[in-house]
N, C-alpha and C positions, 0 to 999 in steps of 0.2 A: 506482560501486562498482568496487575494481578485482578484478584476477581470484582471488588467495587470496582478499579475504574473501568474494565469493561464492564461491567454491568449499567455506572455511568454514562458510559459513551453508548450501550444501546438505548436506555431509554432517551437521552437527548435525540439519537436518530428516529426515535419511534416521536418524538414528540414533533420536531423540525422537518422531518422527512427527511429520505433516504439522498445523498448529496453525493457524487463522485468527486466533486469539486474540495468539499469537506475533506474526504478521505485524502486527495493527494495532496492538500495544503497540512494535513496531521503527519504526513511520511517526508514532508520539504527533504528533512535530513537525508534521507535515504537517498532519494531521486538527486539531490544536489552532490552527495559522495561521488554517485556512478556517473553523473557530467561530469567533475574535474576529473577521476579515473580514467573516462574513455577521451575528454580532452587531453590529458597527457601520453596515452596510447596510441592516438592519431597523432600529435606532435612526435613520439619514438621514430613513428613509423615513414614519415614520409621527410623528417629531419635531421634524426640521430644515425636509425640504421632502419633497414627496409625488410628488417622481420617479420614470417609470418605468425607469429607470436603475437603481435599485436594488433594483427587484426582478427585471430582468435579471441580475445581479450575483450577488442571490440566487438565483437558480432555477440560474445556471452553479456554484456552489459546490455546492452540493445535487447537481447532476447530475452533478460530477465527484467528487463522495465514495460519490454512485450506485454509478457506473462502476465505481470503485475495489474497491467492495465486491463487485460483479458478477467482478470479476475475480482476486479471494482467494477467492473462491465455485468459479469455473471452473478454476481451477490445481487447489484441493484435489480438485476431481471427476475430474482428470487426473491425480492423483498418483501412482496405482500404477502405469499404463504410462507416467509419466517415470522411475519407481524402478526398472522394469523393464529401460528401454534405454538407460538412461547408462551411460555405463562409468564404474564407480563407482573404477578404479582409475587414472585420468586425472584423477579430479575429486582425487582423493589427493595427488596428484604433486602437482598444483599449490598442491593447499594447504601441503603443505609445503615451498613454493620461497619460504616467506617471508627 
């Protein structure tokens, strides 16, 4: 991401407030990749052949959408002392340096 639009996308969070909902509808892509991935990983596994490869595969997918979620969790629990010490008037400049 380059620097105006995240600078864009903090001020609209600073403006709208901080949204978990926001963030995982902005990553659909991501989240939607790793379900048809582990949906075909689970289809391998208990269809094709009964590797445990694929429930490797599975358990890394799950645990990186874990992660992912743990970490829109911890940002929103932090967001009033980010809102506090940005300088919200730097974050401005650059966004309008498009």
């Amino acid at each position: 991401m380059n620097r105006v639009k995240a600078a864009t996308n903090l001020l609209k969070i600073k403006s709208e407030g901080f949204s978990a909902r926001r963030i995982y509808i902005r990553s659909w892509k991501r989240l939607f990749f790793r379900i048809i991935v582990l949906c075909i990983a689970v289809y391998y596994y208990f269809y094709i052949e009964s590797d445990v490869l694929f429930l490797f595969l599975a358990g890394m997918l799950v645990g990186a959408t874990l992660q992912d979620i743990g970490w829109v969790l911890s940002v929103k629990k932090q967001w009033g002392f980010t809102k506090e010490v940005t300088d919200w008037e730097k974050v401005e400049k650059i966004a309008n340096d498009s």
